[in-house]
Structures are given as structure tokens and as C-alpha cells.
C-alpha positions as a printed NumPy array, in Angstrom:
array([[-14.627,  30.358, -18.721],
       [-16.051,  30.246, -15.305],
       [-13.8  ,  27.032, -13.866],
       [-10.667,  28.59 , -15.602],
       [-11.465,  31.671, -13.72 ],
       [-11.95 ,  29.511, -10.858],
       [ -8.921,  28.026, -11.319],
       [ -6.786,  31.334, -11.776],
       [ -8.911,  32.573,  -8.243],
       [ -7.811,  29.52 ,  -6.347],
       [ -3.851,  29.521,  -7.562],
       [ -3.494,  33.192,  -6.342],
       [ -4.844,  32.747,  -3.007],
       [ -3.434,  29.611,  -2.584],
       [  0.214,  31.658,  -3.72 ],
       [ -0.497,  34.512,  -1.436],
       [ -0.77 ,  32.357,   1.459],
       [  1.999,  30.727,   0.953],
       [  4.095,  33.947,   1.252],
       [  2.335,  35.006,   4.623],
       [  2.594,  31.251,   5.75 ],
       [  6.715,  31.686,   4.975],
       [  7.12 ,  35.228,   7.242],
       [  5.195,  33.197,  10.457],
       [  8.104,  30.559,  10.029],
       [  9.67 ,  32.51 ,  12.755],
       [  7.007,  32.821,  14.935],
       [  6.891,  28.94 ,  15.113],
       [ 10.769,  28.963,  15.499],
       [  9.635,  31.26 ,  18.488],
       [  7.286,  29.097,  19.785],
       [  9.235,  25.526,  19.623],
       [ 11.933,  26.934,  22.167],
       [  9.418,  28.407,  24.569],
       [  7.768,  24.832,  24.367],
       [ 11.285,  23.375,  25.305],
       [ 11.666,  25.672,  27.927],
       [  8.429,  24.634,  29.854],
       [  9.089,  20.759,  29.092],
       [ 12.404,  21.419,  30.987],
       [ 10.65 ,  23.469,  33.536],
       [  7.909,  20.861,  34.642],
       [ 10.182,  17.958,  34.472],
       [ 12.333,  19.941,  37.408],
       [  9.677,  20.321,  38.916],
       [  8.911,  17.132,  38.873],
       [ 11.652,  15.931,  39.933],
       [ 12.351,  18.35 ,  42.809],
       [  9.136,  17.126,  44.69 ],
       [ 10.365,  13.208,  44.114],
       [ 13.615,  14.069,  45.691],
       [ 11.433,  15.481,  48.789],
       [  9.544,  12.31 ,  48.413],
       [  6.144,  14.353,  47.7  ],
       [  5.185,  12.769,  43.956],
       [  1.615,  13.733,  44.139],
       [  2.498,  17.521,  43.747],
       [  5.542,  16.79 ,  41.67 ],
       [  2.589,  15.108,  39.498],
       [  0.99 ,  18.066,  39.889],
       [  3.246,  20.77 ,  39.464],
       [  3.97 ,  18.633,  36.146],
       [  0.763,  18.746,  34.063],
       [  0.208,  22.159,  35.875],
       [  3.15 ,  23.917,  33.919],
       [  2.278,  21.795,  30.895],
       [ -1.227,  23.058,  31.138],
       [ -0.202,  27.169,  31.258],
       [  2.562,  26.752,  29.131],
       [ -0.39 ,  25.017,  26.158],
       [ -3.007,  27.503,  27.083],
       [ -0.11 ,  30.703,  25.995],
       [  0.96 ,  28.78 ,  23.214],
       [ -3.027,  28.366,  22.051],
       [ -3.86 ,  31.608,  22.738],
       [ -1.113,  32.948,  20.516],
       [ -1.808,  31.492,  17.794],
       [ -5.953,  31.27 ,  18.155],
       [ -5.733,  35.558,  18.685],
       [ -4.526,  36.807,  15.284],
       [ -3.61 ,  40.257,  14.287],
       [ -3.071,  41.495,  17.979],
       [ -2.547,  45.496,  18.04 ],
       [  0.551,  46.655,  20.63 ],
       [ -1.679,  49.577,  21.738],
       [ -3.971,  46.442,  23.204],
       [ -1.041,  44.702,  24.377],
       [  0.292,  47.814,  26.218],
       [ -2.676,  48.753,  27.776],
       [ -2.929,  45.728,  29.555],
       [  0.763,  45.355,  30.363],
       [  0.389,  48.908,  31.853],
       [ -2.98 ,  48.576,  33.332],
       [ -1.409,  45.593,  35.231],
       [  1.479,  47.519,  36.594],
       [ -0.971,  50.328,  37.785],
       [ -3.095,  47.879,  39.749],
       [ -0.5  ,  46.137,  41.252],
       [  1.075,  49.668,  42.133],
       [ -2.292,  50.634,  43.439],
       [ -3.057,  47.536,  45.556],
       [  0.028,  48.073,  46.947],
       [ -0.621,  51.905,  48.403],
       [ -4.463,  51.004,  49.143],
       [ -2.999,  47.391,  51.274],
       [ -0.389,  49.743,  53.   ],
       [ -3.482,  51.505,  54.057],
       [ -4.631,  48.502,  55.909],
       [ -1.211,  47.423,  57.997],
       [ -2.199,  49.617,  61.247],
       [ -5.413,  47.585,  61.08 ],
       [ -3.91 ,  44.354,  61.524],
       [ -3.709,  42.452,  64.95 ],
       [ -4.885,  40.149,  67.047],
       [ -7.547,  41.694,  69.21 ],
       [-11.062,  41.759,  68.502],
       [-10.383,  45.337,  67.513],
       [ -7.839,  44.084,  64.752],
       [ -8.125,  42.079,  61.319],
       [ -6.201,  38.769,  61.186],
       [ -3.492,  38.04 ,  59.651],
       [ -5.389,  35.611,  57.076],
       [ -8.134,  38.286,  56.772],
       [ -6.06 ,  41.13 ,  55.72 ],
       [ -4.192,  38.899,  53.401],
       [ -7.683,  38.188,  51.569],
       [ -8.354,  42.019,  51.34 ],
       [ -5.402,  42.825,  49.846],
       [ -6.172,  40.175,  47.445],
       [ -9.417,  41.499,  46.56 ],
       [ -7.911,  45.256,  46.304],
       [ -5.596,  44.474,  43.855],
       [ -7.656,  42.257,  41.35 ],
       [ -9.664,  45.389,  41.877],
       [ -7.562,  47.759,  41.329],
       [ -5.935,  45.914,  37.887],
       [ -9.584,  45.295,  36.66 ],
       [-10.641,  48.542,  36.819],
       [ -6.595,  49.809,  35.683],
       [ -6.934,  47.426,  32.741],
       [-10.511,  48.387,  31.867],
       [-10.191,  51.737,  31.285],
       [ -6.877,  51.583,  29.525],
       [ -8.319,  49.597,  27.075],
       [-11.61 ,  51.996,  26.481],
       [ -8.955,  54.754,  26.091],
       [ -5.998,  53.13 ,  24.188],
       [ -6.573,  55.716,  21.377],
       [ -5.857,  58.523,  23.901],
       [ -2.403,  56.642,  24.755],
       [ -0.359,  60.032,  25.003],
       [ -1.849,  60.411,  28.64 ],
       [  0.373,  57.687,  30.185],
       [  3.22 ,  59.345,  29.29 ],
       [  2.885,  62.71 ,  29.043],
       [  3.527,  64.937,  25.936],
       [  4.148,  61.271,  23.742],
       [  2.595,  59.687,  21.648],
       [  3.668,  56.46 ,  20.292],
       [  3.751,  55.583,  16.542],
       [  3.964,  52.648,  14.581],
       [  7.744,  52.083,  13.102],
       [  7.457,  50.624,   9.515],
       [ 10.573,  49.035,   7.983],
       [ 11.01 ,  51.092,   4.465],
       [  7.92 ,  52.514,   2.833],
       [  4.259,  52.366,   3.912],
       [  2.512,  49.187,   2.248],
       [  0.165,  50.328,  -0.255],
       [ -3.498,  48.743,  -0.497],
       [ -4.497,  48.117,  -4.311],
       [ -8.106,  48.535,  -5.161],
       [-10.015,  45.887,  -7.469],
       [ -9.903,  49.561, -10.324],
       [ -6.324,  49.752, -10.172],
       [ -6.211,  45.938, -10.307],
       [ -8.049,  45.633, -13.482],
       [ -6.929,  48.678, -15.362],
       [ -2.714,  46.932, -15.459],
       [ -0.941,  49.812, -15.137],
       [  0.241,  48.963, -12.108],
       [  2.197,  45.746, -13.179],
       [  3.852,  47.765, -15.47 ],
       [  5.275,  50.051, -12.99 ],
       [  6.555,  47.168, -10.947],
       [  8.287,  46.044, -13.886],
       [ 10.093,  49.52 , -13.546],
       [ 11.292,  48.73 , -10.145],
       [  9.538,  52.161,  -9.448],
       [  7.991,  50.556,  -6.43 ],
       [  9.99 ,  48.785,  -3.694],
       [  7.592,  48.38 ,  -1.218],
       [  4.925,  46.2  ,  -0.056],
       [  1.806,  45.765,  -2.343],
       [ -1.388,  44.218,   0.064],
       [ -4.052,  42.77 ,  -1.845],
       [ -7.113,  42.308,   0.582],
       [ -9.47 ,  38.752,   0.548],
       [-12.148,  40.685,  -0.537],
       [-10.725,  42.451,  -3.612],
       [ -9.89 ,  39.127,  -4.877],
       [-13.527,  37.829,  -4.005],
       [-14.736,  41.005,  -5.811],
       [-12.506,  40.258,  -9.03 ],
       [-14.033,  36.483,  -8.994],
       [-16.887,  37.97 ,  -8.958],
       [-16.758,  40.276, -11.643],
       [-14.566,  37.147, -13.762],
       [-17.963,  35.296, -13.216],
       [-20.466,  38.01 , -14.485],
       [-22.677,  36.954, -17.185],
       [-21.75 ,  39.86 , -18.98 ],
       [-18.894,  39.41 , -21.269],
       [-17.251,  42.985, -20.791],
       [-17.17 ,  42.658, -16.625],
       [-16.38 ,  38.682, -17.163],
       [-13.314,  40.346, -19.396],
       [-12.29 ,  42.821, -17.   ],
       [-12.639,  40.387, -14.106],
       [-10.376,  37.783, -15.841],
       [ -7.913,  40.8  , -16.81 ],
       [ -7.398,  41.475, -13.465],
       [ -6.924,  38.329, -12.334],
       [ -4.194,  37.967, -14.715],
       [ -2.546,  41.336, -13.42 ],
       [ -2.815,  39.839, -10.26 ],
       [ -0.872,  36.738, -11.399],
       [  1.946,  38.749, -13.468],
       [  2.806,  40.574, -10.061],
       [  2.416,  37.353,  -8.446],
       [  5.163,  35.542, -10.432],
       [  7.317,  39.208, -10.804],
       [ 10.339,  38.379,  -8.458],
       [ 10.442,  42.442,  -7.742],
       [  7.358,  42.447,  -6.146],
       [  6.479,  42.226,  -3.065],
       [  2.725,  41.111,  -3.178],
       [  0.619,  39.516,  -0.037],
       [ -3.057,  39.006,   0.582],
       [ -4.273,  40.585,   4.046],
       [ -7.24 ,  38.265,   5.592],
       [ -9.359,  41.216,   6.222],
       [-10.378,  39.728,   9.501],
       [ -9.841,  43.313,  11.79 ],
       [-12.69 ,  43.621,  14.14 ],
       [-12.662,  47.076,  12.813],
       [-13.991,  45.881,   9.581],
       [-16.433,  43.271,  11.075],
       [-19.422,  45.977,  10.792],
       [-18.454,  47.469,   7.453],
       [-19.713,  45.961,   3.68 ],
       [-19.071,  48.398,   1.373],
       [-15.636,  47.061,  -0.389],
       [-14.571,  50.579,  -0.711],
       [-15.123,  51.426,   2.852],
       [-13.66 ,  48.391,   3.868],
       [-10.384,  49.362,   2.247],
       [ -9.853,  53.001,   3.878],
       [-10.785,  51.302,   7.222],
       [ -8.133,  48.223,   6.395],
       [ -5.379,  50.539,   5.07 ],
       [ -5.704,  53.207,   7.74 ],
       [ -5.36 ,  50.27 ,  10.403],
       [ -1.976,  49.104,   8.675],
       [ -0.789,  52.517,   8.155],
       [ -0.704,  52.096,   4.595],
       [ -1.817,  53.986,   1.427],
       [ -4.557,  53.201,  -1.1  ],
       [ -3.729,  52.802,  -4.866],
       [ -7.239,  53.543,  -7.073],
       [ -8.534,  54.975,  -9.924],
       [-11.776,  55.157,  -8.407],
       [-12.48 ,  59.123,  -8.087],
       [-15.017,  58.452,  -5.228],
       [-13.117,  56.468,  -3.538],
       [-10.169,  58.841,  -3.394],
       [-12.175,  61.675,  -2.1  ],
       [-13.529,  59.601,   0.754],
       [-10.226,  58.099,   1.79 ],
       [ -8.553,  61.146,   2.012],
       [-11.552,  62.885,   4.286],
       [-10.472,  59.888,   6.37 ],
       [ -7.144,  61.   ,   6.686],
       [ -5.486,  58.108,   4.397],
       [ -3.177,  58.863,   1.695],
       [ -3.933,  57.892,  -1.382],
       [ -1.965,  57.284,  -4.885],
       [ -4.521,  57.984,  -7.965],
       [ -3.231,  56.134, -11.475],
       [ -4.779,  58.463, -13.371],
       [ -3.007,  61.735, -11.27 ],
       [  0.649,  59.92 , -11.642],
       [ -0.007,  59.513, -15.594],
       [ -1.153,  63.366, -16.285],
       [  2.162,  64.046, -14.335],
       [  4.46 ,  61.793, -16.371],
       [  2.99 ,  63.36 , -19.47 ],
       [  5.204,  65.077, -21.834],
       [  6.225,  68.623, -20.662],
       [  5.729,  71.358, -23.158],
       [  6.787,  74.767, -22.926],
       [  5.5  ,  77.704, -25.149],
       [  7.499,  78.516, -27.869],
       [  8.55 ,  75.112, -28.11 ],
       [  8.837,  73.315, -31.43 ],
       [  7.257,  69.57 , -31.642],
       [  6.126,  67.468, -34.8  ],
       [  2.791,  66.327, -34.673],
       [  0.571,  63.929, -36.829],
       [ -2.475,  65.421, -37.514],
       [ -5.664,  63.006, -37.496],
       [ -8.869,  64.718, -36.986],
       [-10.932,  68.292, -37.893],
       [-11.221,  70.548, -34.47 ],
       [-13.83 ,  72.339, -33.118],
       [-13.251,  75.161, -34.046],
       [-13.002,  76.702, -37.717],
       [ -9.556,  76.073, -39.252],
       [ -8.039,  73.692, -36.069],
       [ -6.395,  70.152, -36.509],
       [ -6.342,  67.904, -33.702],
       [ -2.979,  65.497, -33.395],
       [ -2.453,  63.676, -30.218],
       [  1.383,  62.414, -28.748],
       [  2.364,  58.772, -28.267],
       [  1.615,  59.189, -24.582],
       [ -2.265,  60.583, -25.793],
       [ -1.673,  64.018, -24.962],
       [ -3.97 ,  66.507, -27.352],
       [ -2.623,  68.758, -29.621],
       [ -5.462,  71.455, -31.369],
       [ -3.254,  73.051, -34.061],
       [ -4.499,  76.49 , -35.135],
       [ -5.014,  77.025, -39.087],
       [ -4.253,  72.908, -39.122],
       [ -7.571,  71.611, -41.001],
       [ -6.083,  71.543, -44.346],
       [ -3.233,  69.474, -43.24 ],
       [ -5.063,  66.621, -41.598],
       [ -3.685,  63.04 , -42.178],
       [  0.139,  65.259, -42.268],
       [  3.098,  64.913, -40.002],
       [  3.672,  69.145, -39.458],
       [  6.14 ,  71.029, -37.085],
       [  4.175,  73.481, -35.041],
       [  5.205,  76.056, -32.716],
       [  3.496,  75.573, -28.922],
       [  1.514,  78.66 , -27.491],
       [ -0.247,  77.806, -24.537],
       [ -0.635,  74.567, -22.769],
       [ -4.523,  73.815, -20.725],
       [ -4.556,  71.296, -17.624],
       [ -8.346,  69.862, -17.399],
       [ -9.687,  67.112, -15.119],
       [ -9.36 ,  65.339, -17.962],
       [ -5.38 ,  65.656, -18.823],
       [ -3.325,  68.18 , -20.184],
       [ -3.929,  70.271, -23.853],
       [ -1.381,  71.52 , -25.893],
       [ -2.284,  74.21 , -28.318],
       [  0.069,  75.548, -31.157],
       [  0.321,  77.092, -34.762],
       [  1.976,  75.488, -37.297],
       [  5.781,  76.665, -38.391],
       [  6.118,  78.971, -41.188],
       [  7.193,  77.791, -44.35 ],
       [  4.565,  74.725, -43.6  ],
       [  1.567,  75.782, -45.03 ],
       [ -0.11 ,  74.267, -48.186],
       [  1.046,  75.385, -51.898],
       [ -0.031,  74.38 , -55.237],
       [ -3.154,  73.12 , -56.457],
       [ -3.949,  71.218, -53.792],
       [ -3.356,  73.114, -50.995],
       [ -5.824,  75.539, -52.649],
       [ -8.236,  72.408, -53.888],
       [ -7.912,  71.979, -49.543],
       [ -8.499,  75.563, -48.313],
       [-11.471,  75.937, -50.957],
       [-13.17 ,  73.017, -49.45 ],
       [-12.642,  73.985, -45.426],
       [-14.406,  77.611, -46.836],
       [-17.403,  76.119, -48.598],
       [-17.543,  73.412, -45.298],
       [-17.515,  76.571, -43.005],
       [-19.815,  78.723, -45.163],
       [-22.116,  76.01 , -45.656]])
């Protein structure tokens, strides 16, 4: 049980990736023509200096494009997950210390000359260098400590991540294991993204690996959920890494997942009542199972007429308890006699609980029990109540 499990674990990551591995083929595309760009660049610049008969720097200039053009290409693809309001601080920060380097060496121009009163021309040159690394360090540093307060740069706006149809919704190891969900994408209900994060599956394996055989069950049930989706050409399913430095400091899975799913923008998809209550104090929106099936449930209106099957005794003296095919409740007054009956009853008032939704009604006149055994059946439910 354990190495099938294993087995099942391995395919879906090993699936996963291979979706996320086919969206970077563009980024590689990307990549391969900046590469050909610096080639071409160094080898004019190689060949420039030969024609001015200076090959050392030619070498130079060579392996020194080479070099910057490798370290960009290494950094891109060593610094995953970069976030544009990190990318735009810096790209600002840089313009505002070149800007301010500027005004603050402007400052310095009528203290320039050639007396002993005066700065040099090489020594005013170094200041200026030294003001503006200054002035973007400092630019750049606090940029970054205040990216969440971007609006300030430009006043009154506030930048906001563009997503390309719907928000990706985050499924939690609850909503994983209970199926439901696969059987909504089989509806083509939802067209957008579904993210399943590294540690929901390591959860599932987990639970798949349990010694006890309910959990082992449910682990292995989800697992196969996971694998329906995976092979459903409607769905759009990928594995997130998990690897946000916001997440770095945080265990708990189900903190994890507000933290992961409020830095992608996205929505959370439990069954987990905790879990909803603390994502949404976090601001994050989530979609509750349980909430969508009470509010697919069959509407009934009173006065309505319904046929029910009645299967049980209520609570209540005289009530029989039926339930719909999608396991809505029906208590049907003066129904006890007619238990293990299909009846007709008229709806009078319909209860939403936590729980789900109650229907209760009276059964149609013309219905009730005649003959000897409908009397055989009321004389029993008196001595029952009496007794």
C-alpha cells in the first residue's frame, strides 16, 4: 500500500512539473537570443580592437562581455519567483539616485579649478562618483523597505497585479480528499487555474502513509482526485513550489496556504471551517464546498407540492422524516404512520441551519391511512406515545 502510494505521489509531481517546465519554454526561447546577442556583441568587440591593432583589450573586452552577459543569464534563472514591486523599486530607486547625484554634483561645478583654492578635475570626478553610488544606495534602500507603500511614487496610484481571466484558486488537502471538486471540473464549471501547493501533496503522502487505515484511505483518495484532475484535459492543474520567502518562517500547512494564495492573488478552496474563518480575517477570498452545495440544494417554496419517501420516525410525536436525492431533510407532520411510503406533501416552512437546509410539510389530503391497517398503524404510534 505504502510503495503504490509512493508511486501515485511521485507520478503527480513528476506530471505537475512537467506542465510548469512547458510555460518556462519561453523564457529559455528568451534567453537563447539574448545569448546570441552578446556572442555577436563581444566578437565586435573583438574585432574592433584587432583592426586598431590593440588585441590585448580586444581579448579583454571579449571574455568581459561574455562574463556580464553569463552572470544576467545565471542570475535569472538562480532568482526564482521575482515580485515586480522588487523589480520596480530598484529600477526606480536607480533613476532617483542618478537624478540626485546629478543635482548634488551640479552643486560642486563652482568648486572646481585649478588653484589651491579649487578641486581638480580628477578629484571632483571621484566625488561625484561617490555621491551618486550614494545617493542610489540609499534611493534603492528605502524603496525596497517601503515597496508595500508603492502609491507614494506616484501619487494617488496604486499599482495592481493584472491576471489573465479568473484568479487561480489554491485547493486545500480537505477539499482534495473530499472529490467534489473533480466533479465540478468535469462540469466545465471552472475555467480557471487550479494551484496545488508542494506541501499539500507532501501532506496527502503523508496521510496515504498513516498506519491507520481510515487516514491511509483518505490519503490514497485524494491522491487519486488529484490524478483524475491531472489527466482531465479541462483542467488546468499546476503545483506551486512553495518556495516564497514569505512562507520561509511559517509551518502550519493552513497558514502557509492563506500566506501562499494571498501572495498570488488567488482564492482558497476548503472545507475546513477554521481555515475559512482565518483566511478571510486575512483578507483572502475563499470558496467553502460545503457553502456552494447548501446553495445548489433544491429550492422549495411554501405551498409547494413534492413527493417524498418516508424512511425514519421524527422527533417529535406524529413526524416522518424523508430526505431528497440531493440529502435535503424533509420532517413531515402527522407522517409516522406512513413510514417506508412514497407520499405527496404540501411544503410549509423551509429552516436554513449551519448544518443545511430543512424542509417541513404536511401531507396532501386524500393521503392519509384507511382500512385496517392504517388503524392497526395509528393504534400503535398512540400506545408508542402513551407508553
Amino acid at each position: 500500500m505504502s510503495n503504490s502510494s509512493n508511486g501515485l505521489f511521485g507520478w503527480l509531481v513528476s506530471a505537475l512539473q512537467q506542465r510548469s517546465q512547458a510555460g518556462q519554454l519561453h523564457m529559455w526561447i528568451l534567453r537563447g537570443c539574448f545569448g546570441v546577442i552578446v556572442i555577436g556583441m563581444a566578437t565586435f568587440a573583438l574585432t574592433h580592437f584587432e583592426g586598431l591593432k590593440e588585441s590585448g583589450y580586444g581579448i579583454l573586452a571579449f571574455f568581459g562581455i561574455l562574463g556580464v552577459g553569463a552572470l544576467v543569464v545565471l542570475t535569472d534563472v538562480f532568482v526564482r519567483n521575482k515580485q515586480i514591486t522588487t523589480i520596480s523599486a530598484i529600477y526606480f530607486g536607480l533613476l532617483l539616485g542618478f537624478f540626485l547625484g546629478w543635482l548634488f554634483s551640479m552643486a560642486l561645478a563652482p568648486f572646481e579649478g585649478n588653484g589651491s583654492t579649487g578641486l581638480s578635475k580628477e578629484g571632483a570626478q571621484a566625488i561625484r562618483g561617490l555621491i551618486t553610488v550614494v545617493c542610489c544606495y540609499v534611493s534603492i534602500s528605502t524603496l525596497l523597505q517601503t515597496k508595500d507603500e508603492f502609491r507614494f511614487i506616484i501619487p494617488y496610484v496604486e499599482f495592481s497585479k493584472e491576471v489573465k481571466g479568473g484568479r487561480p484558486l489554491v485547493l486545500d488537502t480537505s477539499v482534495i480528499i473530499d472529490g467534489r471538486i473533480a466533479d465540478i471540473c468535469d462540469t466545465r464549471f471552472i475555467d480557471t487555474k487550479l494551484v496545488v501547493p508542494r506541501f499539500v501533496l507532501q501532506e496527502l503522502q503523508s496521510v496515504a502513509d498513516s498506519s491507520d487505515k481510515l487516514k491511509r484511505n483518505r490519503g490514497r483518495r485524494g491522491l487519486d482526485m488529484l490524478k483524475r484532475m491531472q489527466n482531465n484535459p479541462k483542467v488546468d492543474l499546476q503545483m506551486h513550489e512553495g518556495n516564497l520567502a514569505e512562507l520561509r518562517e511559517v509551518q502550519k500547512v493552513d497558514e502557509r496556504l492563506v500566506v501562499l494564495a494571498k501572495a498570488l492573488g488567488a482564492r482558497v478552496v476548503t472545507n475546513d471551517y477554521n481555515l475559512n474563518k482565518i483566511a478571510q480575517l486575512q483578507g483572502v477570498d475563499v470558496i467553502n464546498l460545503n457553502e456552494l452545495a447548501n446553495a445548489l440544494k433544491t429550492v422549495a417554496l411554501p405551498g409547494e407540492v413534492m413527493m417524498v419517501r418516508l424512511v425514519k420516525h421524527g422527533d417529535q410525536m406524529g413526524q416522518g422524516v424523508g430526505y431528497l436525492p440531493d440529502g435535503t431533510m424533509v420532517v413531515v407532520e402527522q407522517g409516522r404512520a406512513q413510514v417506508g411510503q412514497d407520499v405527496n406533501i404540501t411544503v410549509t416552512s423551509v429552516l436554513q441551519t449551519p448544518a443545511g437546509r430543512m424542509i417541513f410539510g404536511r401531507i396532501e389530503k386524500g393521503q392519509g391511512l384507511t382500512g385496517s391497517g392504517g388503524h392497526a398503524a395509528l393504534e400503535k404510534e398512540k400506545a408508542e406515545t402513551s407508553g
